[in-house]
Rosetta silent file (secondary structure, phi, psi, omega in degrees, C-alpha in Angstrom):
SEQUENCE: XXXXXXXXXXXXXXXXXXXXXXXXXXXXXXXXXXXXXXXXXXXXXXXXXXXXXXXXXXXXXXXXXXXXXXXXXXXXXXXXXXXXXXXXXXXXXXXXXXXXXXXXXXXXXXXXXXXXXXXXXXXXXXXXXXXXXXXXXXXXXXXXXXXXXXXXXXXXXXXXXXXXXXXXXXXXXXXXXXXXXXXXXXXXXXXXXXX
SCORE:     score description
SCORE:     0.000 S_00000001
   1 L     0.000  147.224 -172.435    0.000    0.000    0.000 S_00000001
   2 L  -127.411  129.998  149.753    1.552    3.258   -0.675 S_00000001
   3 L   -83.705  151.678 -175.430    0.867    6.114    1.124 S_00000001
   4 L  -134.388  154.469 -168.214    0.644    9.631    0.036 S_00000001
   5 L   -62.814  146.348  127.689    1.231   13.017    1.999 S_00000001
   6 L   -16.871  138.375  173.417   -1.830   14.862    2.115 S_00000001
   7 L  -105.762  137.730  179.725   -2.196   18.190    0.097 S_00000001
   8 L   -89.922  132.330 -171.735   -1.057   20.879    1.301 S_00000001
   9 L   -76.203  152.113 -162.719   -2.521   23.847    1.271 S_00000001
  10 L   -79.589  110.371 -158.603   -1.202   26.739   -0.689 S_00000001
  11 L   -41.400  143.285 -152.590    0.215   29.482    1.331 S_00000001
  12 L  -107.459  112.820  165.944   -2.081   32.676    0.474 S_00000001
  13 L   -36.370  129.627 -179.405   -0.030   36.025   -0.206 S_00000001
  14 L   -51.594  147.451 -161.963   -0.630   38.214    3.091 S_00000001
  15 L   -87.683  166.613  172.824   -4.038   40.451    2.171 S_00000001
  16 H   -70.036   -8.463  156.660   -3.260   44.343    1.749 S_00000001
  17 H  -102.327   -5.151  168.771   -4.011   45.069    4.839 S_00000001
  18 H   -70.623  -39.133  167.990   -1.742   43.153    7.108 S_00000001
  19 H   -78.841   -6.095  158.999    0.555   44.470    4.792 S_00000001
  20 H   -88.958   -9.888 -173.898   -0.271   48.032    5.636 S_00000001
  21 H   -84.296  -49.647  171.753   -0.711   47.240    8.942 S_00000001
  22 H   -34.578  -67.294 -177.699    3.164   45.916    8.590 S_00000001
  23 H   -72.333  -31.331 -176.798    4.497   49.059    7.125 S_00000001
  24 H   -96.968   -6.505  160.533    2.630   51.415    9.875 S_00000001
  25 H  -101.166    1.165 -168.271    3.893   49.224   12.996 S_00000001
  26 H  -107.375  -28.152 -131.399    7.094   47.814   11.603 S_00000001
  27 L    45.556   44.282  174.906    8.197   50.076    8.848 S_00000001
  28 L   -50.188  112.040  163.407    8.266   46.685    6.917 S_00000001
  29 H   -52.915  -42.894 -176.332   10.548   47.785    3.583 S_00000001
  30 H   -80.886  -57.189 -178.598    9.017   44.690    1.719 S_00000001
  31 H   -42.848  -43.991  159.163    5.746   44.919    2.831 S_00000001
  32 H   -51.685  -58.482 -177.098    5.629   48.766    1.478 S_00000001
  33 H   -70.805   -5.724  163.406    7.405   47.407   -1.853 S_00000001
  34 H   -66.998  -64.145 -165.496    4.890   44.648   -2.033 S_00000001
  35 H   -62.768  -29.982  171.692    2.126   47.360   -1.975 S_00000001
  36 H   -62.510  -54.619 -179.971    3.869   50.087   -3.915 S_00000001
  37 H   -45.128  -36.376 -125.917    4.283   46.807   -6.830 S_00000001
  38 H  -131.770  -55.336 -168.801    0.772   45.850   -7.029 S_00000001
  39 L   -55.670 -107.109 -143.253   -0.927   49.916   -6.523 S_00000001
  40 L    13.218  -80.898 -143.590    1.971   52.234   -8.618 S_00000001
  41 H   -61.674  -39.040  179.202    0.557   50.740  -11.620 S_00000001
  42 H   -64.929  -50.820  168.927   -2.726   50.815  -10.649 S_00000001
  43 H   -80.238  -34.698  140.070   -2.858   54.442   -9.480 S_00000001
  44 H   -41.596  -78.143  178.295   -1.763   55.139  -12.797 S_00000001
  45 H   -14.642  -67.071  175.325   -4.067   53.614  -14.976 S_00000001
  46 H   -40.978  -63.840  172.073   -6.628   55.559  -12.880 S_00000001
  47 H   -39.677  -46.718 -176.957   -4.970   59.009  -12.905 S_00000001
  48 H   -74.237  -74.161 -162.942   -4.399   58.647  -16.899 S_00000001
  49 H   -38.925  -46.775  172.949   -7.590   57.555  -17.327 S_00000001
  50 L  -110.639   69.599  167.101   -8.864   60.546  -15.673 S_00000001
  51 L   100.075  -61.423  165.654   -7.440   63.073  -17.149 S_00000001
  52 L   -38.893  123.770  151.765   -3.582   62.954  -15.539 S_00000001
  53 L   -99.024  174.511 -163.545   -0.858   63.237  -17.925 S_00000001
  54 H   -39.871  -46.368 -164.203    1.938   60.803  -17.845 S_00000001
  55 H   -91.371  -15.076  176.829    4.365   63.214  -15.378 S_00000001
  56 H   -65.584  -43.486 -173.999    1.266   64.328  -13.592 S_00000001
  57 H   -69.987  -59.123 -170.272    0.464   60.537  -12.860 S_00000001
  58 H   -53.808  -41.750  179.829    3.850   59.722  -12.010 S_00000001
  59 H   -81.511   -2.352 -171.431    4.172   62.657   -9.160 S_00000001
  60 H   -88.349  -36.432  177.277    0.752   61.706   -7.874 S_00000001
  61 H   -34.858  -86.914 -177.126    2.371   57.686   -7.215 S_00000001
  62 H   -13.445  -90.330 -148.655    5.525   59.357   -5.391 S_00000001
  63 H   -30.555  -54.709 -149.379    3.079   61.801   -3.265 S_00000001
  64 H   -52.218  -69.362 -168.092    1.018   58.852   -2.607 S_00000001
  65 H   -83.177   11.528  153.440    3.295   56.395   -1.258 S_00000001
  66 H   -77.938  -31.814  166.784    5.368   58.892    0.570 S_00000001
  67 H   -75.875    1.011 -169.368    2.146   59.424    2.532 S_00000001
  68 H   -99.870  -40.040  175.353    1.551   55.953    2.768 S_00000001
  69 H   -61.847 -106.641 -130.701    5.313   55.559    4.385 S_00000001
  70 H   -51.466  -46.750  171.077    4.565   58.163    6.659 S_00000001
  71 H   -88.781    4.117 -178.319    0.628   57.441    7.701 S_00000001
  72 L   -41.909  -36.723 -179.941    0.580   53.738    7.656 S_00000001
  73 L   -68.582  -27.058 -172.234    0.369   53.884   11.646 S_00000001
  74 L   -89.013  -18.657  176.377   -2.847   56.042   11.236 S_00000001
  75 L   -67.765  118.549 -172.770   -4.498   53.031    8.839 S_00000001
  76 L  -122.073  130.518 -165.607   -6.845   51.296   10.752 S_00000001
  77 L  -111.457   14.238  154.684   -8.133   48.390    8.748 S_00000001
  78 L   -70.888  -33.663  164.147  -11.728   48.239   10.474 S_00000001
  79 L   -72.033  -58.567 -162.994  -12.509   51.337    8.625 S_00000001
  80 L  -127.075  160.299 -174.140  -11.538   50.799    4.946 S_00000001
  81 L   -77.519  106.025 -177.639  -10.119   48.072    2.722 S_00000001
  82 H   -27.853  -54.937  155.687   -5.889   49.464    2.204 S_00000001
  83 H     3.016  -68.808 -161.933   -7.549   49.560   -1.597 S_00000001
  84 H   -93.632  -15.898  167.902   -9.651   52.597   -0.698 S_00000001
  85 H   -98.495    2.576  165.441   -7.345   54.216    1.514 S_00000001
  86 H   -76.638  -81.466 -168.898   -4.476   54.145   -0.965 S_00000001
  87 H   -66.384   10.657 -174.922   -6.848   55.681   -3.525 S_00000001
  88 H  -102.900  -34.629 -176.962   -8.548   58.330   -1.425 S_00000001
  89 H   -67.463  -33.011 -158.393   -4.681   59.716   -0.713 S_00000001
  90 H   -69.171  -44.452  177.027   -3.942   59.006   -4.215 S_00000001
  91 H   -72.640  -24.534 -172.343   -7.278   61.384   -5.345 S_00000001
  92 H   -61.834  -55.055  170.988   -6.506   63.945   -2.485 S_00000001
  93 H   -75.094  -26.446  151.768   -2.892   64.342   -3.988 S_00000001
  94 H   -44.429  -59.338 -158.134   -4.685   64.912   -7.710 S_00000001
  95 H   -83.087   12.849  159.204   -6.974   67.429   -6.578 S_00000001
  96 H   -65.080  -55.599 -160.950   -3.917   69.107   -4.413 S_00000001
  97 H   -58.585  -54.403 -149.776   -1.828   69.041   -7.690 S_00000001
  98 H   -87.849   10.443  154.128   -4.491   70.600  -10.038 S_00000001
  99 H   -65.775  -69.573  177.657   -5.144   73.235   -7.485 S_00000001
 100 H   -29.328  -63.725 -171.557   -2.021   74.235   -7.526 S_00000001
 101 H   -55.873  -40.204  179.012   -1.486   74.441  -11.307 S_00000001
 102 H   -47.805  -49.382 -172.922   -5.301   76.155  -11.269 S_00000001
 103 H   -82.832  -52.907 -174.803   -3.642   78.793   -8.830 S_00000001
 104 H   -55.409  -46.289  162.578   -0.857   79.572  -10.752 S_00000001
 105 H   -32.721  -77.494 -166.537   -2.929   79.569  -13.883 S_00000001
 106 H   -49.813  -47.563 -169.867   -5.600   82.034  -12.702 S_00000001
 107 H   -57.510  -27.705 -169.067   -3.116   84.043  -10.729 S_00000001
 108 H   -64.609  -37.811 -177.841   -0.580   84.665  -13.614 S_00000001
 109 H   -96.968   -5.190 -171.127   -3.492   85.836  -15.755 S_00000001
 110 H   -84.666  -39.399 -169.783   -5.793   87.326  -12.936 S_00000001
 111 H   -69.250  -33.891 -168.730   -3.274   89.880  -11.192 S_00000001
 112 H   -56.468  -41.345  168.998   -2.935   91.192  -14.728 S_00000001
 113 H   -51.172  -48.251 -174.417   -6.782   91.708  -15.041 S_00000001
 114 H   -55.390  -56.681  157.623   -7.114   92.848  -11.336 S_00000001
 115 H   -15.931  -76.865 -159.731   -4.376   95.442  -12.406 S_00000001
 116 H   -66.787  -35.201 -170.102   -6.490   96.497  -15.336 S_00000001
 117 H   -42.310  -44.983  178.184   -9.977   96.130  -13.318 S_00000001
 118 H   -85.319   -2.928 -173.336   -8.995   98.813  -10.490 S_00000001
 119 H   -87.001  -43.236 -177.261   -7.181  101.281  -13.261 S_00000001
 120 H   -62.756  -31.035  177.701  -10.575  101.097  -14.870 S_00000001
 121 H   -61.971  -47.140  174.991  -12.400  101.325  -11.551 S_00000001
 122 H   -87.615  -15.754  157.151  -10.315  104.643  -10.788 S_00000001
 123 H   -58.707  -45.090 -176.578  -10.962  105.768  -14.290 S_00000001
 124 L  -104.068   21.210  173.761  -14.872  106.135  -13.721 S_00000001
 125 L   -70.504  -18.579 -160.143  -14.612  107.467   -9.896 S_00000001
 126 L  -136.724  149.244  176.393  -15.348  110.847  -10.689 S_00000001
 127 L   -72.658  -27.728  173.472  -18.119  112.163  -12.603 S_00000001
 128 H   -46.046  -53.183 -165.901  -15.944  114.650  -14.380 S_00000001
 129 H   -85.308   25.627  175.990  -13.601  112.341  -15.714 S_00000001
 130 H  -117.189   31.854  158.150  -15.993  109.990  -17.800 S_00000001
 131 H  -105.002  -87.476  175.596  -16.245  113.331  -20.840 S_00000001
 132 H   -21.952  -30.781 -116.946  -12.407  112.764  -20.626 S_00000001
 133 H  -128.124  -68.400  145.954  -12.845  108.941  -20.650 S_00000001
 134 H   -21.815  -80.368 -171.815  -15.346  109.599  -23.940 S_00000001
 135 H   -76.076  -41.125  165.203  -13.083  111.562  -25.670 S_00000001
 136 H   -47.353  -28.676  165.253   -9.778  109.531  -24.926 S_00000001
 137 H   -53.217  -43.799  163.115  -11.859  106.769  -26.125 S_00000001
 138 H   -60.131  -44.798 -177.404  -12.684  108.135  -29.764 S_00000001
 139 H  -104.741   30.067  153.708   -9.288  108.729  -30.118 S_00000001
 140 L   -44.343  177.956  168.206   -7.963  105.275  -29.348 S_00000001
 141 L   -86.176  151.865 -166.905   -7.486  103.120  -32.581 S_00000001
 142 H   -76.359  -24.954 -175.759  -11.029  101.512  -33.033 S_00000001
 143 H   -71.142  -57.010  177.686   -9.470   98.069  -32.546 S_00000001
 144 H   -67.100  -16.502 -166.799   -8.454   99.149  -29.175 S_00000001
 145 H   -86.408  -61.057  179.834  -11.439  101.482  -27.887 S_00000001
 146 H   -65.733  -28.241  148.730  -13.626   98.158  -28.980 S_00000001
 147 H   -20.872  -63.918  162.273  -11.450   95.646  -27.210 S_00000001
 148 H   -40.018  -75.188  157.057  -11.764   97.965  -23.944 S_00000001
 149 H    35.047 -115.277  141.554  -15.502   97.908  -24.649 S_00000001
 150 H   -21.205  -80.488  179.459  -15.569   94.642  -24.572 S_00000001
 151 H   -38.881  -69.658 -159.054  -13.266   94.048  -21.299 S_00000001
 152 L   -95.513  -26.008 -162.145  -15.024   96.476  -19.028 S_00000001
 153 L   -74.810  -33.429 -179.684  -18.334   97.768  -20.523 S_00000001
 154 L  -100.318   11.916 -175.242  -19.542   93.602  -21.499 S_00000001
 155 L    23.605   59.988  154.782  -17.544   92.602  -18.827 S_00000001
 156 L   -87.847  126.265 -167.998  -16.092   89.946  -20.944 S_00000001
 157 L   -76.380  172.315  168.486  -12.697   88.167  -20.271 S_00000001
 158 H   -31.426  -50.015 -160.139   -9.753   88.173  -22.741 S_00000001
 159 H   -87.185  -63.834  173.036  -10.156   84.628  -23.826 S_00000001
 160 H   -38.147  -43.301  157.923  -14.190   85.120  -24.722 S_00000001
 161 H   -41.082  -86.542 -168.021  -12.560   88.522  -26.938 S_00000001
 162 H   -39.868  -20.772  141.047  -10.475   86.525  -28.639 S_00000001
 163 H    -7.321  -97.399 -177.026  -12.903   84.235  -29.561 S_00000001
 164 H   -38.264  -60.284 -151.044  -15.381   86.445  -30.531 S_00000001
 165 L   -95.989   16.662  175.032  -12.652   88.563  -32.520 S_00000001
 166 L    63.095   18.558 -164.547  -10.530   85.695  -34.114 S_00000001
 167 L  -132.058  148.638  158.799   -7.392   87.128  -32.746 S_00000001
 168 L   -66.668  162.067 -168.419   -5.065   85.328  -30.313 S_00000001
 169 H   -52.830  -48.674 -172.232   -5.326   85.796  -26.399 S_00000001
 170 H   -63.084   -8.458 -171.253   -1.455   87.852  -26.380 S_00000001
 171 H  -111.178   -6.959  159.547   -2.620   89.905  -28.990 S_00000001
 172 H   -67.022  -48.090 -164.675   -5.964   90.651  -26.970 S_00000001
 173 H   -75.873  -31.164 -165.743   -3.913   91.404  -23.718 S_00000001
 174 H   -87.799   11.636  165.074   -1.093   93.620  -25.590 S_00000001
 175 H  -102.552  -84.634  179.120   -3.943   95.655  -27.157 S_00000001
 176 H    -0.126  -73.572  159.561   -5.448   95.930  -24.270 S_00000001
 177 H   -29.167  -60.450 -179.085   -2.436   97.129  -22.576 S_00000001
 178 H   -49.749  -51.074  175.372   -1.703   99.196  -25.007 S_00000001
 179 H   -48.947  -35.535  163.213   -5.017  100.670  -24.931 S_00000001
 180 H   -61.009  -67.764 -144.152   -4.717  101.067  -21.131 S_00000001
 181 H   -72.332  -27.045 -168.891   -1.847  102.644  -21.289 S_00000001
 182 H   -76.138  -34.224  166.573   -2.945  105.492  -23.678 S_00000001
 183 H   -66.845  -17.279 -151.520   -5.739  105.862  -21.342 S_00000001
 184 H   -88.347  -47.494 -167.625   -3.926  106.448  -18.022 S_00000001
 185 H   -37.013  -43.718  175.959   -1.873  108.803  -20.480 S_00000001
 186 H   -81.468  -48.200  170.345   -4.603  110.947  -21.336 S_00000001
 187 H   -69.600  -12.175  179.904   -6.671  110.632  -17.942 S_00000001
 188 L   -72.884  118.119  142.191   -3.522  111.489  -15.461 S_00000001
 189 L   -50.838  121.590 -164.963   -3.989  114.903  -14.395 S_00000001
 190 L   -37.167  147.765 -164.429   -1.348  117.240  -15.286 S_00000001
 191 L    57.729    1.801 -169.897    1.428  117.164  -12.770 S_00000001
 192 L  -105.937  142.489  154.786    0.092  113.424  -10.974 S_00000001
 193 L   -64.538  154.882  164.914    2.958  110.441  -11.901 S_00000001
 194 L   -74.187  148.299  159.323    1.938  108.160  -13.907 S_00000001
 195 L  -106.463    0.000    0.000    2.198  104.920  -12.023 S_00000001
C-alpha cells in the first residue's frame, strides 16, 4: 500500500491590509514594496484615465506612497479596505496638484486683469472724468477702444474677446495694454505720476 502526503494547502499572499498594517507598525521595507508593486501601476491607470498626464500621474504615485510611508500607523483596517485608503490619498494628492497648477494659472493671468480692473475702476470714480474717458476713447485706434468695450463695458474676459474677434489671447492682452496705457496717459492729471 503506498501512502501519500496529504495536500497541502497553498500558502495565500498576506491580504493588503496586514501588509499596511506591517508598514505602519514595523516600517516593513518589503511589505511597502509589495504594496507600492501591485498599486503604482494601478494608481496610474486611474490618474491617466482621468485626465492625468503621464508626469502628472507619475508625481501623484511618489506623493502617494510617501504618505503611505509616513501614515501607515494612522491606517486602521476596520474602517476601509488598504484599496480605498491608498486611492482616497492618491485622489486627495490629484486634486492638491491641479489646485495648484489652477492657482498659478488664474493668478498669472488674474493679477494682470485685477491690475487692469482697479485702473478702470479709478478711471470712472469721478463724474468729471468719464467726458475725458469719452473723448480719450474716440481717439484710441477703433481696434483698441472696442477691445476695452468689450473688457469692461460687457464685462467679458480676454479669452471670450479673442474668440469672438478671431485674434489670439497675447494679442488681446497687448492691445489691451496698449489701450490702457494710452488711457492712463490721457486721464492722469497734469502734474500726478503716472504709475
Amino acid at each position: 500500500m503506498v501512502l501519500s502526503k496529504a495536500p497541502q494547502p497553498e500558502e495565500q499572499p498576506p491580504r493588503h491590509e496586514d501588509l499596511l498594517v506591517r508598514v505602519g507598525k514595523h516600517q516593513d521595507r518589503d511589505a511597502f514594496i509589495a504594496l507600492f508593486t501591485y498599486f503604482a501601476p494601478r494608481i496610474k491607470s486611474y490618474m491617466l484615465k482621468h485626465g492625468a498626464a503621464e508626469a502628472a500621474a507619475e508625481e501623484v504615485i511618489q506623493n502617494t506612497f510617501v504618505t503611505v510611508w509616513e501614515k501607515a500607523g494612522s491606517y486602521d483596517p476596520k474602517k476601509a479596505a488598504a484599496s480605498t485608503w491608498i486611492f482616497t490619498i492618491a485622489r486627495n494628492k490629484r486634486i492638491d496638484a491641479l489646485r495648484r497648477e489652477k492657482f498659478v494659472e488664474v493668478n498669472s493671468d488674474s493679477l494682470e486683469l485685477e491690475k487692469a480692473t482697479y485702473e478702470a475702476e479709478e478711471v470712472y470714480a469721478d463724474k468729471e472724468d468719464v467726458d475725458r474717458l469719452n473723448s480719450a476713447l474716440a481717439g484710441l485706434p477703433p481696434d483698441q477702444a472696442e477691445l476695452l468695450r468689450m473688457s469692461f463695458f460687457e464685462d467679458k474676459s480676454h479669452q471670450k474677446i479673442a474668440e469672438e474677434k478671431h485674434l489670439p489671447l497675447g494679442t488681446v492682452k497687448s492691445r489691451l495694454r496698449a489701450a490702457l496705457e494710452k488711457l492712463r496717459g490721457v486721464m492722469t492729471p497734469a502734474g500726478e505720476k503716472k504709475p
